[in-house]
matplotlib code that plots the C-alpha trace (Angstrom):
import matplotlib.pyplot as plt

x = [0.0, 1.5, 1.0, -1.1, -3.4, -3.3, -4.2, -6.9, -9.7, -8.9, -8.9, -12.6, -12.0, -8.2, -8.5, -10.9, -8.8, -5.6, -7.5, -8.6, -5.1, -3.4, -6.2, -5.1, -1.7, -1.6, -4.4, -3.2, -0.9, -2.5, -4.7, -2.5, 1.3, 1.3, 3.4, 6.6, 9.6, 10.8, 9.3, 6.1, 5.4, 6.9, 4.8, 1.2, 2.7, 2.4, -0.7, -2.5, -1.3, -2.6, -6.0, -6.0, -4.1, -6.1, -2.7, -2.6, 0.0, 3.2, 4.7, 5.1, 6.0, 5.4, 7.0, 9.8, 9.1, 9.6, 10.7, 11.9, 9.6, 6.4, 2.8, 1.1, 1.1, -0.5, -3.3, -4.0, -3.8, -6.0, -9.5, -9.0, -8.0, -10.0, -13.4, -11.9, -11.9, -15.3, -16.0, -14.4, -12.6, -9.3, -9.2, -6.9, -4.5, -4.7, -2.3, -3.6, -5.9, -3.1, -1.8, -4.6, -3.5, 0.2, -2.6, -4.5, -1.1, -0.2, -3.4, -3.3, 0.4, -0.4, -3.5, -1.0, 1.6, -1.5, -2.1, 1.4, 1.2, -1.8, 0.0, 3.2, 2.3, 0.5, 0.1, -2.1, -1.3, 2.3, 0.8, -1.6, 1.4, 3.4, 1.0, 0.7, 4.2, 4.3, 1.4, 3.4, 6.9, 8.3, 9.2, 5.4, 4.0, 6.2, 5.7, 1.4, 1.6, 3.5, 1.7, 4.6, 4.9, 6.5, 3.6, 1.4, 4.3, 4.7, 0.8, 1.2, 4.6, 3.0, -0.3, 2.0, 4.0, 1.1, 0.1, 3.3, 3.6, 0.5, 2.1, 5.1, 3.0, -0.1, -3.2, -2.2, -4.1, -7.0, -6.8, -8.2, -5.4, -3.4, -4.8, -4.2, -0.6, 0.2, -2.5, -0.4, 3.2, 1.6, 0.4, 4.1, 5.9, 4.2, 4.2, 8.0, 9.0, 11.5, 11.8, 8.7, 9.6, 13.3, 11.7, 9.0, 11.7, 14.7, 12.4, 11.4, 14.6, 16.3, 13.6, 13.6, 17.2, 17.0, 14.6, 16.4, 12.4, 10.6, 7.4, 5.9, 5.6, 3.1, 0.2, 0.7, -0.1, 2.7, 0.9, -1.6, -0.1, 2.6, 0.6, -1.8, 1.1, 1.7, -1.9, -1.2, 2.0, 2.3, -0.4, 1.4, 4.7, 4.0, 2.1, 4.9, 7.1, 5.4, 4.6, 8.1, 9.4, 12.0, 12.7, 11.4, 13.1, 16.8, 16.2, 14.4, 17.2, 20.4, 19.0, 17.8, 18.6, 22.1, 22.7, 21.7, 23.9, 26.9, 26.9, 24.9, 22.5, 21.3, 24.1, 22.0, 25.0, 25.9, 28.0, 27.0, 25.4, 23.5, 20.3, 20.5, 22.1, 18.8, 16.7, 16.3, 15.5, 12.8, 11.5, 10.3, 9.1, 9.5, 13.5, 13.9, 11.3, 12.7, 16.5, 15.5, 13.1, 16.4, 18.6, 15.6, 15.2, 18.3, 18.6, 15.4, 16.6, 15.6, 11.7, 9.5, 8.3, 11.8, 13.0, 10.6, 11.0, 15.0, 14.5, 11.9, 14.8, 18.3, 19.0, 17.4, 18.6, 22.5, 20.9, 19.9, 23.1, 25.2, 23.4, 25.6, 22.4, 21.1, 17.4, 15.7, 12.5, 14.3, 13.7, 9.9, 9.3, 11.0, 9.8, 7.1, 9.6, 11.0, 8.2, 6.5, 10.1, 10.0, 5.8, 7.3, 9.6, 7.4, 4.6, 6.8, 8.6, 11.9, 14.2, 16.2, 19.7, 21.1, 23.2, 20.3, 18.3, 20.6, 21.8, 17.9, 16.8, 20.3, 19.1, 15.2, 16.5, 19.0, 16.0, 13.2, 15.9, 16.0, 12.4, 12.1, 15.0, 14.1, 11.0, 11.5, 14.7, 13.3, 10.9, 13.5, 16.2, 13.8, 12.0, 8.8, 7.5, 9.0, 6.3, 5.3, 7.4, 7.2, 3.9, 5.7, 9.3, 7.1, 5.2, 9.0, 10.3, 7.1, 6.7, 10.5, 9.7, 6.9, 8.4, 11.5, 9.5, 7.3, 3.6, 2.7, -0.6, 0.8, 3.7, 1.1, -0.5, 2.2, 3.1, 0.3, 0.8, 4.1, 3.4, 0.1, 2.5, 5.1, 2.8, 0.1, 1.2, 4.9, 5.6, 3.1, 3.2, 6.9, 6.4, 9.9, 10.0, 6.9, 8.5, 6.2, 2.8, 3.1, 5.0, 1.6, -0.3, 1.8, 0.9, -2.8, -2.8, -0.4, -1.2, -4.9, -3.9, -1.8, -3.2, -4.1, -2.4, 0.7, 1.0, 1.8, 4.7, 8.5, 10.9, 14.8, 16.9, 13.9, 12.8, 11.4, 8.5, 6.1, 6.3, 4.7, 2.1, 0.9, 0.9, 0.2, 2.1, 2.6, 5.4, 8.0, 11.9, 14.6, 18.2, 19.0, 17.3, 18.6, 16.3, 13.4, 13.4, 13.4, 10.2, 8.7, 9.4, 8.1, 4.5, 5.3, 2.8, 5.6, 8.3, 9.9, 13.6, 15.8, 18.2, 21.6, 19.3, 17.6, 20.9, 20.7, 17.3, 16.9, 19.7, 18.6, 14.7, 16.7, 18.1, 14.8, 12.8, 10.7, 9.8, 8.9, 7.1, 8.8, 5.2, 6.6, 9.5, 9.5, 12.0, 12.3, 14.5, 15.0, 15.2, 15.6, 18.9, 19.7, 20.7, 18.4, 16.0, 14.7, 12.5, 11.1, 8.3, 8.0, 5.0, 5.1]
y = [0.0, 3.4, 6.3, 8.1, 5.3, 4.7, 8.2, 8.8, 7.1, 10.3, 12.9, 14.4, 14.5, 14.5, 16.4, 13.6, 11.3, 12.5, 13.0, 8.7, 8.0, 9.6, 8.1, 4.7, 5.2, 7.3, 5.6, 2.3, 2.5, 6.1, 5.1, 1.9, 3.3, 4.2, 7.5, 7.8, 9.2, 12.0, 15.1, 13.6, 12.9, 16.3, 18.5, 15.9, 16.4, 20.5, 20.6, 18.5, 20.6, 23.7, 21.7, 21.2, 24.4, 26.3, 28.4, 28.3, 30.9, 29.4, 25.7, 23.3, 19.9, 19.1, 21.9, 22.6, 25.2, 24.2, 27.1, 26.0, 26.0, 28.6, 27.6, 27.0, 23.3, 22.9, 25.1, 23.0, 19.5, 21.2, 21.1, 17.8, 16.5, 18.6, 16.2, 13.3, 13.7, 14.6, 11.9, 9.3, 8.4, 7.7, 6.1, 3.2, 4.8, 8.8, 10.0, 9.9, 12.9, 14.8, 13.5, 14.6, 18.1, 16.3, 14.5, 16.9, 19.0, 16.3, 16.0, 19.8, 19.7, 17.0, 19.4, 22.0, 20.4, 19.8, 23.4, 24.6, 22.1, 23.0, 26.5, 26.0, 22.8, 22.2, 18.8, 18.2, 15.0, 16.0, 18.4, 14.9, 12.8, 15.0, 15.1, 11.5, 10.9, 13.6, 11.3, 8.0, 9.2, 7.6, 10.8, 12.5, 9.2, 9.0, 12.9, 12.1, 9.5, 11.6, 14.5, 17.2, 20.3, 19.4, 17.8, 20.8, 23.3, 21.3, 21.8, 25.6, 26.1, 24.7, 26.6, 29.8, 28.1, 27.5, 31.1, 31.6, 29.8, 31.4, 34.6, 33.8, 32.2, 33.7, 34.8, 36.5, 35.6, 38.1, 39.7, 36.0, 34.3, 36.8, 37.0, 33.2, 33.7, 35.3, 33.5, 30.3, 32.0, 33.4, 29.9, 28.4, 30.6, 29.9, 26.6, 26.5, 29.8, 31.1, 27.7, 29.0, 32.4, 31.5, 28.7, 31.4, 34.1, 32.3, 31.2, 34.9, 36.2, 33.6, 33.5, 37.8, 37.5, 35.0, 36.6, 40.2, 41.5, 41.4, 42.9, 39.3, 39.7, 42.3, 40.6, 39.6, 42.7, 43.4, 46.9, 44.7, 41.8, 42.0, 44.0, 40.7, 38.7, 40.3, 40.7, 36.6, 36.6, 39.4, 38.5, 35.7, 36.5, 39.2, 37.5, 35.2, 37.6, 39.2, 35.7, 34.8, 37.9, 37.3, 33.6, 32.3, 34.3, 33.6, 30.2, 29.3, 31.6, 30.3, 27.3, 25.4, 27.7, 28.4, 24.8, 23.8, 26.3, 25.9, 21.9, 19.0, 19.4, 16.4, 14.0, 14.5, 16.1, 15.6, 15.9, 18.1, 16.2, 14.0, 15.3, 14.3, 11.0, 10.1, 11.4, 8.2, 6.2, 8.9, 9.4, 5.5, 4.8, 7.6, 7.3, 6.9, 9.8, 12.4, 11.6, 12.0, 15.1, 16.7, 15.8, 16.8, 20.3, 21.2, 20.7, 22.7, 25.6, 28.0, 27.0, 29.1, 26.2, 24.3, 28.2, 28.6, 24.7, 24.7, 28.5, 26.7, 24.0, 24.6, 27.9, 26.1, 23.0, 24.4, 26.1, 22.7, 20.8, 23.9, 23.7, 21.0, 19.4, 17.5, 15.1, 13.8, 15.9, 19.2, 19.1, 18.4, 21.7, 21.0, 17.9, 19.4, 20.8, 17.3, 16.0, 18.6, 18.1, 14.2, 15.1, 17.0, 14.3, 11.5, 13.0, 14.8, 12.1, 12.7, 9.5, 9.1, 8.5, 4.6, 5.7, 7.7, 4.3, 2.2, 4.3, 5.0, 1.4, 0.7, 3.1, 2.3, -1.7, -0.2, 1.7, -1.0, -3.3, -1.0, -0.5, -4.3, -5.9, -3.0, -4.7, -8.0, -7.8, -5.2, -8.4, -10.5, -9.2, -7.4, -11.1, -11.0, -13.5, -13.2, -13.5, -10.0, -8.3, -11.3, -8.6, -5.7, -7.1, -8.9, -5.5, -3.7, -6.2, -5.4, -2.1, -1.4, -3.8, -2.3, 1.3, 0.0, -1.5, 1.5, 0.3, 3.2, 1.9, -1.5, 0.2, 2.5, -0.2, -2.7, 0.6, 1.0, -2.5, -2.0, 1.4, -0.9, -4.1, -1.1, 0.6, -1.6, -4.9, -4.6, -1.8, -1.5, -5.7, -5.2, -5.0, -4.6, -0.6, 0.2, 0.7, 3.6, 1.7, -1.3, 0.7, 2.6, -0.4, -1.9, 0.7, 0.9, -3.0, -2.2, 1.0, 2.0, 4.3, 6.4, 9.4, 10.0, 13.1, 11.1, 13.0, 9.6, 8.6, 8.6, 7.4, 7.5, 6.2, 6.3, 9.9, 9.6, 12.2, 9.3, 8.2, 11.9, 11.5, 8.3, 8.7, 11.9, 15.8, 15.4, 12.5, 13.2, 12.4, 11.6, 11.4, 8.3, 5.5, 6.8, 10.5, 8.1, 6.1, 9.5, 10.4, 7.3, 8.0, 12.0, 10.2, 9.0, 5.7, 4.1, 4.4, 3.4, 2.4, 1.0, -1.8, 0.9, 2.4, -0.3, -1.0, 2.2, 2.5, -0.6, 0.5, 4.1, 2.6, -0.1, 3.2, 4.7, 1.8, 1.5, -2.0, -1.7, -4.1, -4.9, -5.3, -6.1, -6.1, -4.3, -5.3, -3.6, -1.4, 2.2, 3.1, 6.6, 5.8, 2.6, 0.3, -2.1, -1.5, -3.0, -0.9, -2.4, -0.9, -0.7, 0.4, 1.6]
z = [0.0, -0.9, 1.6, -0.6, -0.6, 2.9, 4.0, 1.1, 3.4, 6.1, 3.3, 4.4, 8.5, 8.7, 12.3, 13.6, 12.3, 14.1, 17.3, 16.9, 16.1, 19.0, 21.4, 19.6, 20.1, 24.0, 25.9, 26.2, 29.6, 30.2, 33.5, 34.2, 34.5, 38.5, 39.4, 38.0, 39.3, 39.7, 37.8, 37.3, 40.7, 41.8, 39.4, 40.5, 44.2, 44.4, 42.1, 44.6, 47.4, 45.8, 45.8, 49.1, 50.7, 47.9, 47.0, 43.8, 43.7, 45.5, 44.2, 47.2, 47.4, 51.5, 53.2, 50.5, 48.2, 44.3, 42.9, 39.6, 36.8, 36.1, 37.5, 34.2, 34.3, 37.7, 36.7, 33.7, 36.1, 38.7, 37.3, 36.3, 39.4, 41.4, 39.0, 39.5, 43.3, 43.1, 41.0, 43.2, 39.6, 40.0, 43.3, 41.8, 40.4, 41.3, 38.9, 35.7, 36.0, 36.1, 33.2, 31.2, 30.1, 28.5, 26.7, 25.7, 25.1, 22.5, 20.5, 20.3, 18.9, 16.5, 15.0, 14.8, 12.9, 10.4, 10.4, 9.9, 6.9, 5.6, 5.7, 4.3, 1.7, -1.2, -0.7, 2.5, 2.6, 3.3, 6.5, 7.4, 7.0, 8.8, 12.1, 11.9, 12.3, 15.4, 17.1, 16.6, 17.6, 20.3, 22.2, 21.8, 23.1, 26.4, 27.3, 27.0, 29.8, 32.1, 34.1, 33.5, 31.1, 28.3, 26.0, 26.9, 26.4, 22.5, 21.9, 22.7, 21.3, 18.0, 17.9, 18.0, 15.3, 13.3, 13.1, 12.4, 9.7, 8.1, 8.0, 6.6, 3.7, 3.5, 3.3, 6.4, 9.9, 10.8, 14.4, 15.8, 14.4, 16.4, 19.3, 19.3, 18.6, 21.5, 23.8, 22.8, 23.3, 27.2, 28.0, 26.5, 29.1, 31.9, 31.8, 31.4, 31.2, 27.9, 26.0, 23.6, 23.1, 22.3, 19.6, 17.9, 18.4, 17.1, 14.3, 13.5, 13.9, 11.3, 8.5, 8.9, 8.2, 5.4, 3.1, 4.1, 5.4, 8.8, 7.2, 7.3, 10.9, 11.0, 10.6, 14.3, 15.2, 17.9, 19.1, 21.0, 21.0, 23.5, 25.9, 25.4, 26.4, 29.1, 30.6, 30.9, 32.1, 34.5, 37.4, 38.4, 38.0, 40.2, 42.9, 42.9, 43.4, 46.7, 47.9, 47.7, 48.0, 45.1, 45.9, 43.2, 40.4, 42.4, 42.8, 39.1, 37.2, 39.4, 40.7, 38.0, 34.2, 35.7, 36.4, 33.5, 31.5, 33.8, 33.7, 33.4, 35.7, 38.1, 36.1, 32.8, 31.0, 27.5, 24.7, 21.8, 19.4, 21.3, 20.3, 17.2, 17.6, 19.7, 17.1, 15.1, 18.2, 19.3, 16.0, 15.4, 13.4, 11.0, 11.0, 7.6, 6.5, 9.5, 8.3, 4.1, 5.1, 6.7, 3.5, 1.7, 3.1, 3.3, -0.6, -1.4, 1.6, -0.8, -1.1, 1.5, 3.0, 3.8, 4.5, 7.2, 8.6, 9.1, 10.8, 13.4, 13.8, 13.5, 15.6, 18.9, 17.8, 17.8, 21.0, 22.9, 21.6, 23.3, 26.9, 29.1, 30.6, 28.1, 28.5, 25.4, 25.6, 25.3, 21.6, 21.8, 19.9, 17.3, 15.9, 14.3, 12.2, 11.6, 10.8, 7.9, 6.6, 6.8, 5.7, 1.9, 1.7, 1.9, -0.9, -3.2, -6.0, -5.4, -4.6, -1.8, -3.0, -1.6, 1.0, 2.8, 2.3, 3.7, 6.8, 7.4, 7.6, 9.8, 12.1, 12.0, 12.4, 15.7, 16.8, 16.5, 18.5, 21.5, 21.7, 21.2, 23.3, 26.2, 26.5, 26.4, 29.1, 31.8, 33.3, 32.8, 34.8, 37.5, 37.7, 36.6, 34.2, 30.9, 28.4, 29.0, 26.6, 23.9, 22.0, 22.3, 21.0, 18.3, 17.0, 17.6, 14.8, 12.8, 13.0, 12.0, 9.1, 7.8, 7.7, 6.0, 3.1, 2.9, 4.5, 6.6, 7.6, 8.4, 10.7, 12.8, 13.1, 14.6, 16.5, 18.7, 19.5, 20.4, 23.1, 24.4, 25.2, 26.7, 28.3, 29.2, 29.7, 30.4, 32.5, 35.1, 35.7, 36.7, 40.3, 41.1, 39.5, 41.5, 45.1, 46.5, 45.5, 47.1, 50.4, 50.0, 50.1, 52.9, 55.3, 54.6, 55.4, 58.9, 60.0, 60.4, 63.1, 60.4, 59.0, 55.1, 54.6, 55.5, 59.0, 60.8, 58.6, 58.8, 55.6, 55.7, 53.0, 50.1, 49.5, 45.8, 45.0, 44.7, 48.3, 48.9, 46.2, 47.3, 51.0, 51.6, 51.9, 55.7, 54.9, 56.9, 55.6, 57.8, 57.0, 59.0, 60.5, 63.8, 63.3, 62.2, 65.7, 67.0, 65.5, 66.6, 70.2, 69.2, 68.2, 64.4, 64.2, 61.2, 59.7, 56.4, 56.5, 53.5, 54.1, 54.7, 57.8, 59.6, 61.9, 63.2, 63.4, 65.5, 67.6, 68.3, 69.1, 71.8, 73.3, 73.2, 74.8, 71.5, 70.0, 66.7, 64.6, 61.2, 59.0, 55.6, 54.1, 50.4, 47.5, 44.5, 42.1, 42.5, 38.8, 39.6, 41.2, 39.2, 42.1, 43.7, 47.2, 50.4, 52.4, 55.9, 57.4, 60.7, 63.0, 66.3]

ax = plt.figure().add_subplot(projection="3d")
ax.plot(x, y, z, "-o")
ax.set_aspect("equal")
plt.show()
C-alpha cells in the first residue's frame, strides 16, 4: 500500500482522524502506569497541594518550596484532578488525571503540525502525514503518559508556530489568528517559562534574516499583541514575586537555568550532538522519513516552506546541543519541524539517493531493536515473568519492518501495539520498578492508626516524589534510621527504612525503649537511582 493510498480514506475528516489516532496510540498504559519518578510525581505532588491548601499561587512539594519552573502546568492539572476527586474516579490509580492536560497537550500539537502544513504545503497529505508521524513518535507518546509540562508546552509552542507559519505564507491571519498567537506563546511561558519564546523568536529572527524583510511579521499585530502577552503573564509573575518575596526568580534563574547552563545538571550532562544521535530512536518509526526530510530540506533551503521549517529548527537546535544538561525531551518543539520536513519528503517524488536508504533502515532496524529488546529484558532481569514483553518485541520487529518496506498503515499499526505491550502490559506488571505503591499499600494493610495526609509517617533512605504522592504531603523524611526512631518516640505511628538504615534504626529505638514491629518487608529497584532497594516498614 503506498502512503497516498493509505491516507486517502482520512482525506474528508483528517482532524478527527488524528484525534482517533493519538487516542489509539496514547491511551493504552495512560490510566494503568502508577506514578513515575521523579518530575512527574513532583509536578502531581504541588498541584495536589494547591488543591487542598487552595494556594494556587506558590509551588510546594510538603514543606519545601519548588521554585523552579512557572505555574502554568498545575493550573492546567487542577480542574481535572479537582473532578476526578469529586467523582471518586481515580481512586486506583490517582495520577492519571493529572496526566490529562500532557494529553491533551499532544493531540493539540499533532493538530498543529497539520495546520502549519496546511499553511506551508500544497500537498495536505504532506501536512496529514506529517501530524501523523508527530502522534506516533516515540518521544510525543512518552511525554502524553507523564503529568509534566513538556507535552502541553509542545501543543502551545505549536499553535503559535502554526500562526506563524500562516504569515510567513499567506493569506495573512485576521486579528483572531493573532490573538491566538500570543495566547499560545503566554500559556508556553508559563508553563516552562522562555523555551517557547526562544523557539518562535529564534524562528522569527532567522527567517527575517534570510529573506532580508521582517514585514511578514506584521500581521501579528505586535501593538496589541505584546501588551496581550503580558496581561497573561504578569499576574502571576508578580504575585509570585510578593509571595516569595523574590525567591522564586533567584532560585528558578540560578538554581535550575544556571545549572543547566553551567553543567549538566542532576548528572544529565551531554556531549554536543547527542540530540541528534537520539533522534532516530525517538523518532520510530519515521526514522527513515525524519533523516530523508532533513537531507531533503536542506537541498530545497531556498523553497519558502523548507526556509521557514529549518529557521523553526536549526537555531534552537544548535541552541539545545550547546546547553551542558542534556534530556531527550528538550527538543519536543521542534519535531514538528521534523516531521512537515519528513511530511514533503514522503509526498513529493523525489528518490532518496542509496546511502540515505541504507543508513535509514540501519538506524530504523538499531531503533526497532531498543524498543524491542528494552521490552523483552526489563521483566526478565527485575524477575517478573518473561512472556510479557514477547507482544511488544514482536510488534517492535514489525513495525520497524513495515516502515522500511514502505507500508505506513501496516507500521502505525504494529506501533500502537508496540506502546500498548510497553505501556500496558509490560511496564506497570513489573512489580519490582513500583516501590512507593506497594509501600503505599503496605501501610494501609499495617497501619490504620496512620493518618491520610501522610501526618503519621517517617521514611529514611527512600525519598522519591512518589512516596509523597501516594501517601500523603505530611510524609515526613529523615536522614537516617537513627532520626526516624526518634520520631517514633516524638508520636510518628511508622516508619519506612531501607536496608543501609535499619541498623541504626533498631539501635537508636533499643536506646529509646521502643519496640517496633517490622510489618513487611519491600523489594524492588529504585530506577531513579539505578541500584536495587529493600524498604522495611516498621510500625510503632
Amino acid at each position: 500500500m503506498t502512503l497516498l493510498r493509505f491516507f486517502s480514506f482520512v482525506d474528508v475528516r483528517p482532524r478527527f482522524a488524528l484525534v482517533l489516532l493519538c487516542l489509539a496510540l496514547w491511551l493504552p498504559g495512560f490510566f494503568a502506569l502508577p506514578p513515575t519518578d521523579r518530575d512527574e510525581s513532583r509536578f502531581a505532588e504541588a498541584t495536589k497541594q494547591m488543591l487542598q491548601t487552595g494556594d494556587f499561587v506558590r509551588i510546594m512539594n510538603g514543606a519545601v518550596p519548588r521554585n523552579r519552573k512557572p505555574i502554568g502546568i498545575h493550573w492546567l492539572q487542577a480542574p481535572f484532578a479537582a473532578a476526578a476527586e469529586a467523582a471518586g474516579v481515580a481512586r486506583e490509580n490517582p495520577i492519571w488525571p493529572y496526566r490529562l492536560p500532557s494529553l491533551l497537550g499532544g493531540i493539540a500539537a499533532v493538530l498543529a503540525t497539520f495546520a502549519a502544513g496546511e499553511a506551508l504545503f500544497a500537498n495536505r497529505r504532506a501536512a496529514l502525514a506529517a501530524a501523523a508521524m508527530l502522534a506516533a513518535c516515540v518521544l510525543l507518546t512518552v511525554e502524553a503518559h507523564i503529568a509534566k509540562t513538556d507535552a502541553a508546552l509542545l501543543g502551545a509552542t505549536s499553535i503559535a508556530m502554526a500562526v506563524l507559519a500562516r504569515a510567513w505564507t499567506g493569506p495573512p491571519p485576521g486579528p483572531a489568528g493573532a490573538a491566538l498567537f500570543w495566547l499560545a506563546l503566554g500559556a508556553g511561558i508559563l508553563i516552562k517559562g522562555p523555551i517557547a519564546p526562544m523557539v518562535v523568536g529564534l524562528t522569527c529572527l532567522a527567517a527575517s534574516l534570510v529573506s532580508r524583510q521582517a514585514g511578514w511579521l506584521r500581521p501579528l499585530r505586535p501593538a496589541w499583541g505584546v501588551p496581550l502577552l503580558g496581561i497573561v503573564v504578569l499576574p502571576w509573575f508578580i504575585a509570585i514575586g510578593v509571595a516569595t518575596h523574590g525567591a522564586f526568580f533567584g532560585e528558578a534563574l540560578r538554581g535550575d537555568m544556571g545549572s543547566k547552563l553551567a553543567g549538566g545538571q542532576e548528572s544529565h550532562g551531554g556531549f554536543p550532538g547527542l540530540h541528534a544521535l537520539l533522534l532516530p530512536l525517538l523518532a520510530f518509526p519515521a526514522t527513515i522519513p525524519a533523516l530523508g526530510g532533513l537531507a531533503a530540506g536542506w537541498k530545497g533551503r531556498r523553497g519558502p516552506a523548507e526556509t521557514f521549517l529549518l529557521c523553526w529548527l536549526i537555531p534552537a537546535w544548535l541552541v539545545f546541543e550547546a546547553v551542558p544538561t542534556k534530556l531527550p525531551h528538550y527538543t519536543l518543539p521542534l519535531y514538528p519541524a521534523v516531521f512537515l520536513l519528513a511530511g514533503a519528503w514522503l509526498t513529493q517524488p523525489a528518490e532518496a539517493g542509496p546511502r540515505l536508504r541504507v543508513v535509514g533502515a540501519m538506524l530504523l532496524g538499531l531503533a526497532s531493536l531498543i524498543l524491542g529488546g528494552g521490552a523483552l529484558l526489563l521483566p526478565i532481569g527485575l524477575g517478573a515473568p518473561f512472556w510479557l514483553g514477547l507482544p511488544a518485541a514482536l510488534a517492535a520487529a514489525a513495525a520497524g519492518w513495515c516502515a522500511a518496506t514502505n507500508r505506513p498503515g501496516a507500521s502505525l499499526a504494529a506501533t500502537a501495539v508496540l506502546y500498548a505491550g510497553i505501556l500496558w502490559l509490560d511496564l506497570p506488571r513489573v512489580d519490582a520498578l513500583w516501590l512507593a505503591p506497594r509501600i503505599a499499600t503496605a501501610l494501609h494493610a499495617n497501619c490504620p492508626a496512620c493518618a491520610p495526609d501522610g501526618a503519621s509517617v517517617v521514611a529514611a533512605g527512600y525519598a522519591e516524589p512518589s512516596l509523597m504522592f501516594l501517601i500523603g504531603s505530611q510524609l515526613s523524611y529523615r536522614p537516617t534510621g537513627a532520626s526516624a526512631a526518634q520520631a517514633l518516640a516524638s508520636g510518628k505511628h511508622a516508619a519506612l527504612v531501607d536496608d543501609t538504615n535499619v541498623a541504626g534504626f533498631l539501635a537508636q529505638a533499643a536506646r529509646l525503649g521502643l519496640h517496633p514491629r517490622a510489618a513487611a518487608t519491600i523489594d524492588g529497584f529504585n530506577y531513579s537511582r539505578g541500584k536495587s532497594a529493600r524498604m522495611t516498614l516498621f510500625v510503632a
